[in-house]
TIRONU-371983 format. One record per residue: residue in three letters; x, y, z of N, C-alpha, C in turn. Coordinates in steps of 0.1 Angstrom, whole numbers, padded with zeros to 4 digits, always signed. Example, Ala and Ser with C-alpha at 12.3 -4.5 7.8 and 13.67 -1.06 7.14 Angstrom:
BEGIN
Ala+0132-0057+0078+0123-0045+0078+0132-0033+0078Ser+0128-0022+0071+0137-0011+0071+0129+0000+0079
This chain:
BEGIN
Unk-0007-0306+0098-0018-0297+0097-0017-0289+0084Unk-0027-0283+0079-0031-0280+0066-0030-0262+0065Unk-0023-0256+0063-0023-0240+0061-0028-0240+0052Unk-0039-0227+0053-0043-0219+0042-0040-0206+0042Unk-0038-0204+0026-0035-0190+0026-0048-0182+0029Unk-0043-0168+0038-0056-0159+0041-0055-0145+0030Unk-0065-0140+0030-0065-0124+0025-0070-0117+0034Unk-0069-0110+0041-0075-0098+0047-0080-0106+0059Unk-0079-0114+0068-0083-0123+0072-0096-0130+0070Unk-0097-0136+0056-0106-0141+0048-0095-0154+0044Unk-0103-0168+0045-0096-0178+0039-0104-0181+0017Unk-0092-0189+0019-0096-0193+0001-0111-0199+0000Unk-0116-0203+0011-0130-0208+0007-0141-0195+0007Unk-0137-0188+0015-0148-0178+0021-0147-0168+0010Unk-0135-0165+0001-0132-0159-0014-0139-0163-0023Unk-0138-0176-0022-0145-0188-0032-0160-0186-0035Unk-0168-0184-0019-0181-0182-0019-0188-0171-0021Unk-0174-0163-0016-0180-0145-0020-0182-0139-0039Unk-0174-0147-0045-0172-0147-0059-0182-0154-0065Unk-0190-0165-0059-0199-0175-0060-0213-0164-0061Unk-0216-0161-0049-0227-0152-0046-0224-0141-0059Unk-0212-0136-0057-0214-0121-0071-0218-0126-0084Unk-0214-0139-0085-0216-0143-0100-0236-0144-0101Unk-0238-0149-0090-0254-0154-0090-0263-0142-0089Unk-0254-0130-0082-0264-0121-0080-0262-0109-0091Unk-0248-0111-0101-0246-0100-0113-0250-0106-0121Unk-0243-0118-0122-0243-0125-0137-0229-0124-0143Unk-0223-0132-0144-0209-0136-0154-0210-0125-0164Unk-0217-0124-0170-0219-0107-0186-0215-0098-0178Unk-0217-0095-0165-0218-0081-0158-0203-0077-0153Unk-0200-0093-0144-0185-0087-0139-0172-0082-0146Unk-0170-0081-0162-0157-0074-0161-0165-0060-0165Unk-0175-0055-0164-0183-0040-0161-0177-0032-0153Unk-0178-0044-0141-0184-0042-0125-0164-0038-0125Unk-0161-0047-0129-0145-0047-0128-0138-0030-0134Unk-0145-0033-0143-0135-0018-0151-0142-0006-0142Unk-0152-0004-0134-0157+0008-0128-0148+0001-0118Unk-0150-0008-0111-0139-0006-0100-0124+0003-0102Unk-0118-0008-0109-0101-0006-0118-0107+0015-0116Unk-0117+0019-0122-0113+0032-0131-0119+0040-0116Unk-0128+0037-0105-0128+0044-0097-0112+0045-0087Unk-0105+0035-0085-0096+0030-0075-0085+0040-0083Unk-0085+0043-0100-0074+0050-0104-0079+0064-0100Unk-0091+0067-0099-0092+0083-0098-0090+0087-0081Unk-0086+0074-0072-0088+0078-0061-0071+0083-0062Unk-0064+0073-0065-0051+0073-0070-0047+0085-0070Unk-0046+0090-0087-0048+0101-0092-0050+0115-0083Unk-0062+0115-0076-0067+0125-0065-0053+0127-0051Unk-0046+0115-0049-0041+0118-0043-0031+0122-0039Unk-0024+0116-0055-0013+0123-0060-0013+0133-0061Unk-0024+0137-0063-0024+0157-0069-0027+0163-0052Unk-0031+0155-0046-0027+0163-0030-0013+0160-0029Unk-0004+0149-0027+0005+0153-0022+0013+0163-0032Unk+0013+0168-0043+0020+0175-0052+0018+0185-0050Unk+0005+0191-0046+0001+0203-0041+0004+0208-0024Unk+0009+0197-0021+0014+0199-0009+0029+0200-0007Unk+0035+0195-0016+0052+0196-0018+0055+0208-0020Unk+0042+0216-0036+0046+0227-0041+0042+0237-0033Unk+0036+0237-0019+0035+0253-0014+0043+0250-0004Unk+0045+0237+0003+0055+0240+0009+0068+0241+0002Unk+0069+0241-0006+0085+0251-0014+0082+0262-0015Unk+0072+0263-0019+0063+0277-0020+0070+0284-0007Unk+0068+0278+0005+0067+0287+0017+0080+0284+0024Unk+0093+0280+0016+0102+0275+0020+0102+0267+0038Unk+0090+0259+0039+0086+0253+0044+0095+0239+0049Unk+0100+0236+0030+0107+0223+0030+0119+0227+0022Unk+0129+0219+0029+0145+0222+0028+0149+0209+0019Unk+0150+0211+0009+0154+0200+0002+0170+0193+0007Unk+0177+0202+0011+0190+0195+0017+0189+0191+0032Unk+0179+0197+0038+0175+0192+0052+0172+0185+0052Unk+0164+0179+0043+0152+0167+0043+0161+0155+0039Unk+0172+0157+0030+0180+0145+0026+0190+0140+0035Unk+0198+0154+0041+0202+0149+0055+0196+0137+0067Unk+0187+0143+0065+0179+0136+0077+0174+0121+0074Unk+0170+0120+0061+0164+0106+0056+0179+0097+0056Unk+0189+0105+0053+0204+0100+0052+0205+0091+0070Unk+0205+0101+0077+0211+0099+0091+0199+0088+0094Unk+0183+0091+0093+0176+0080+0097+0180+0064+0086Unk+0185+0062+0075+0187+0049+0072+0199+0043+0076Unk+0212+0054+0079+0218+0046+0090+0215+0042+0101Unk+0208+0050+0111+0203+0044+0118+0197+0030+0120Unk+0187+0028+0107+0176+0020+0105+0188+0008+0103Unk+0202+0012+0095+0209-0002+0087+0215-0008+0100Unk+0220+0002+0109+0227-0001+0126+0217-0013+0135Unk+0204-0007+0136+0192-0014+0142+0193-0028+0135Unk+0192-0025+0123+0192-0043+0113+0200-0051+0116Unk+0215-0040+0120+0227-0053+0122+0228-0061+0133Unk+0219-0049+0145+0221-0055+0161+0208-0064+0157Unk+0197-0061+0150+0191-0071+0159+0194-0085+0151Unk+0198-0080+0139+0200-0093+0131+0213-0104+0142Unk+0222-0097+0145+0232-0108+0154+0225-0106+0165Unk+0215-0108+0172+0208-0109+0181+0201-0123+0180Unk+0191-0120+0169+0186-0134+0160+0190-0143+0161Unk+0206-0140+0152+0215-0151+0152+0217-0156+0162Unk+0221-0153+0182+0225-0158+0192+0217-0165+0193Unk+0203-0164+0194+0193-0172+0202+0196-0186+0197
């Protein structure tokens, strides 16, 4: 039997077609246009959002909200955790 790779649950032909139709209904001149407004909107969403989480790091330090040594504690204790979980289930895997 024959796999195909999918995207988004979209196969290679239905990509194929959808790029087909853009070309017919922009025009080949138009798409790296169409591309660079894409590319430059997708960076301003970027951009936007970074500057929320940044503004959100800085008031909560602002508001001693966030504990910088609490927070590393805790990310500490949760990837042991997470490396423990890996090992059991990984020799778990292995039995079967």
């Amino acid at each position: 039997m024959i796999h195909q790779p999918t995207f988004l649950f979209i196969g290679g032909t239905e990509i194929i077609f959808v790029l087909f139709i853009v070309v017919l209904v922009f025009g080949a001149d138009k798409l790296p246009e169409i591309a660079r407004g894409l590319a430059k909107g997708m960076r301003q969403i970027k951009d936007a959002t970074n500057d929320i989480k940044h503004e959100i790091s800085n008031s909560a330090k602002e508001s001693n909200i966030l504990d910088s040594e609490v927070t590393k504690n805790v990310k500490e204790e949760l990837n042991k955790v997470k490396d423990n979980l890996e090992d059991f289930t990984g020799s778990l895997k292995r039995n079967e």
